[in-house]
N, C-alpha and C positions, 0 to 999 in steps of 0.2 A: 504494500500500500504506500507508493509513493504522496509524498504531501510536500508543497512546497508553498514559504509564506513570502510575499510580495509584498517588501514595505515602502510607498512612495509620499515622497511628501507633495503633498496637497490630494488633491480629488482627483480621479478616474471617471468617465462617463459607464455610463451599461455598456454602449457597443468598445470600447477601450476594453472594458474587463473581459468580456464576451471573447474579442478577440485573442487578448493574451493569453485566455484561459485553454482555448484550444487551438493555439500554437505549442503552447509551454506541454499542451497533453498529449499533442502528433507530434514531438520531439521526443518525448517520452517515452512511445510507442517505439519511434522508429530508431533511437539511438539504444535503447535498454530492454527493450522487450516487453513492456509495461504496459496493460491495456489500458486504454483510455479511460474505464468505467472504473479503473482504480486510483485515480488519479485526482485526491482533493489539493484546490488548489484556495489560499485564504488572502484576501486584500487588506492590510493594513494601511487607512489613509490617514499619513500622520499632519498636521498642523504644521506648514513653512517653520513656524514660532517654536516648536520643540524641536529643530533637526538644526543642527548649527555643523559646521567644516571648517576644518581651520582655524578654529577659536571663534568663528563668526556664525549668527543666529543666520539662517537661511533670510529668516523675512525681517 
């Protein structure tokens, strides 16, 4: 049971998540063997304000 979490700062659309989710899962399949119906994938949308690089706050 492959699980992979996607952490992006700020917000994703439906069709954005829709997509990534079944790229990240036809990669999945086709690099590892992993069927697709096993494959949960979870979005983390974090706030610009809590992700900082560099010493620097993103937003």
């Amino acid at each position: 049971m492959p699980y992979i979490n996607v952490k992006v700062a700020g917000k994703l659309d439906k069709s954005q998540k829709e997509q990534i989710a079944r790229q990240f899962s036809e990669t999945l399949e086709k690099v590892a063997g992993k069927p697709q119906s096993t494959v949960y994938i979870v979005f983390d949308e974090v706030e610009r304000e809590n992700w900082a690089k560099g010493g620097q706050l993103l937003a």
